[in-house]
VOGU-3710 file (C-alpha; in Angstrom, 3 decimals, decimal comma):
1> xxxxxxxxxx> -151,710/-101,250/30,391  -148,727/-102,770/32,882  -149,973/-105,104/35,305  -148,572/-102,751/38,013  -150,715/-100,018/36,778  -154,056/-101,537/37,431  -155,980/-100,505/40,675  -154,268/-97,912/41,973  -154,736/-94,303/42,785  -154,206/-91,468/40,619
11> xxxxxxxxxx> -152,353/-88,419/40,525  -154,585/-85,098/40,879  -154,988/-81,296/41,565  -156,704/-80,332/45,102  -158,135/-76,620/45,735  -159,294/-74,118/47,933  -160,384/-70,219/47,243  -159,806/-68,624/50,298  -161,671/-65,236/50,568  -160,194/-62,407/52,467
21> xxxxxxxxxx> -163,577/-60,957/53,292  -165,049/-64,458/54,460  -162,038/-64,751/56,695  -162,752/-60,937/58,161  -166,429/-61,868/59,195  -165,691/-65,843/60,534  -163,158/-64,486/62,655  -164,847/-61,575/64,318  -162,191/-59,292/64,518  -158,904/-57,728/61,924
31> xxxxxxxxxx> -157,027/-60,634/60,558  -153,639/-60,330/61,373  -150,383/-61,886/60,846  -149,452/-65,643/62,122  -153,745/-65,726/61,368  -153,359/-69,740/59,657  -156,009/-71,440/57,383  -156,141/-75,112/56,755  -156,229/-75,137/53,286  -156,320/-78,570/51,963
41> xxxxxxxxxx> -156,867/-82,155/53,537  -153,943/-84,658/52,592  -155,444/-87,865/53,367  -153,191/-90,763/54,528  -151,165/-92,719/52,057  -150,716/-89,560/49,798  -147,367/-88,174/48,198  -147,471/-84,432/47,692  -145,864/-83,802/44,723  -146,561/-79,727/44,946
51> xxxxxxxxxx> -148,306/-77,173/45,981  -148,591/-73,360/45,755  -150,533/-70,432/45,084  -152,811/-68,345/42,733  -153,537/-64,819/43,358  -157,532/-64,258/41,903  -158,589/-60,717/43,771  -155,528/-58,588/44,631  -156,068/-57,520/48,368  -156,232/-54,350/50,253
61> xxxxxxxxxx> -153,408/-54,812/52,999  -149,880/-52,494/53,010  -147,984/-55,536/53,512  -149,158/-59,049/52,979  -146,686/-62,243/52,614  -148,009/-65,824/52,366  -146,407/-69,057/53,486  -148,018/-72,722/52,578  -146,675/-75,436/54,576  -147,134/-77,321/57,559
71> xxxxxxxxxx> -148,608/-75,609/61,091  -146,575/-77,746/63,750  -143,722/-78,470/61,454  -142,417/-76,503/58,384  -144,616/-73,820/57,897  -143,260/-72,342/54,636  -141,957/-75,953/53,273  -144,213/-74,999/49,980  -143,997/-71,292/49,476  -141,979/-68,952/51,689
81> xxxxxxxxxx> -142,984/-64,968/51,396  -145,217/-64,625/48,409  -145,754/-61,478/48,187  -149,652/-61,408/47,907  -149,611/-57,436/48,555  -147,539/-56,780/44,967  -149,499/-59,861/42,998  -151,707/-58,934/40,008  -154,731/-61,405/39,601  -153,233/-64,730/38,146
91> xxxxxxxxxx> -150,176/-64,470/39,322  -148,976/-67,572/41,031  -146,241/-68,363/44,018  -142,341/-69,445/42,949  -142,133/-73,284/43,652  -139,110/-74,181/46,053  -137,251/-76,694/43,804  -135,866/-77,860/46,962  -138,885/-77,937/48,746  -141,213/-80,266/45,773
101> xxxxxxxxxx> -138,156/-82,596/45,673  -138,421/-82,828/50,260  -142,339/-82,614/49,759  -142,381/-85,848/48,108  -143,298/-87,985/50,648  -146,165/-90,534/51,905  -147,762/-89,838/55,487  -149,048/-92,247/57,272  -151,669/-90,426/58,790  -153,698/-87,307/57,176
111> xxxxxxxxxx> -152,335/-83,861/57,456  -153,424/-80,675/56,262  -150,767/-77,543/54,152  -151,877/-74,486/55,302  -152,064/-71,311/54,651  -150,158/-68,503/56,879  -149,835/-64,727/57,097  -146,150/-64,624/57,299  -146,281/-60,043/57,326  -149,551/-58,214/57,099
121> xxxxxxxxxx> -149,759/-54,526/57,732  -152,458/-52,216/57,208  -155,949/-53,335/57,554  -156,837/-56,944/54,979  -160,919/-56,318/54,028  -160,906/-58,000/50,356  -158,610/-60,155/48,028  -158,401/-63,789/47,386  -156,394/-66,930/47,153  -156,677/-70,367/45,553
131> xxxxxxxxxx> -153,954/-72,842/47,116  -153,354/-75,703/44,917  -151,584/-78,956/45,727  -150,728/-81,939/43,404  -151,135/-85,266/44,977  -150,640/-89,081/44,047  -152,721/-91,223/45,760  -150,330/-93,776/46,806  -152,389/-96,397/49,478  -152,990/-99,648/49,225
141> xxxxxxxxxx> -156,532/-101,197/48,065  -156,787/-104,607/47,740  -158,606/-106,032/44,923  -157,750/-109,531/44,568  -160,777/-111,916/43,963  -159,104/-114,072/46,888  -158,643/-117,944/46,562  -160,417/-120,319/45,532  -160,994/-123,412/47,822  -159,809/-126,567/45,855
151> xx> -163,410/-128,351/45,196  -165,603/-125,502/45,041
//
């Protein structure tokens, strides 16, 4: 193994199922579109390499589009429009080429992608998601032994 290579993070797949019907009965009342769901924590010091999603339940809306991004910034920088309404089960969201290649980058604080009904007509009672995201864990972690005092 390179020297550079030793003590360091990794590279690896973070989930979430989100389930329609969960959503229905936290919230209280019809989920509607612009309703947002953090999806997945991106702690500090993490590149996102890329992210998406995975249709498991096909849902019950007329119209349903999903974006995955960033609430407060780019809100569809993942996935823009996937069209959850016409997905079979295991069907997964187009990656952006542009967007993995702008996605690449290290935040210094933690963030969250979420999860955002872009459309959604007709009334959403059942279906579900899994939202995926690749990340690198890229901060620092010091492991040196430290010196030795001369004598000691």
């Amino acid at each position: 193994m390179h020297s550079s290579m030793q003590d360091h993070g990794r590279v690896y797949v973070a989930d979430c199922v989100i389930d329609f019907a969960e959503m229905l009965v936290a919230k209280g009342s019809a989920l509607a579109s612009s309703d947002t769901v953090e999806a997945i924590v991106v702690p500090a010091g993490t590149r996102i390499l890329d992210a998406g999603i995975q249709t498991l339940v096909v849902d019950d809306a007329t119209t349903l589009t999903l974006d995955l991004g960033f609430t407060g910034g780019t809100v569809d920088h993942f996935v823009d429009g996937y069209d959850q309404a016409a997905a079979a089960a295991g069907d997964y969201s187009a990656s952006d080429s542009n967007a993995i290649i702008a996605a690449q980058f290290v935040g210094a604080t933690a963030d969250t992608i979420d999860l955002l009904f872009a459309t959604l007509t007709g009334t959403l009672t059942v279906g579900k998601v899994r939202v995926w995201a690749i990340l690198a864990d890229c901060s620092y972690v010091n492991k040196a032994p430290g010196l030795a005092v001369v004598g000691s």
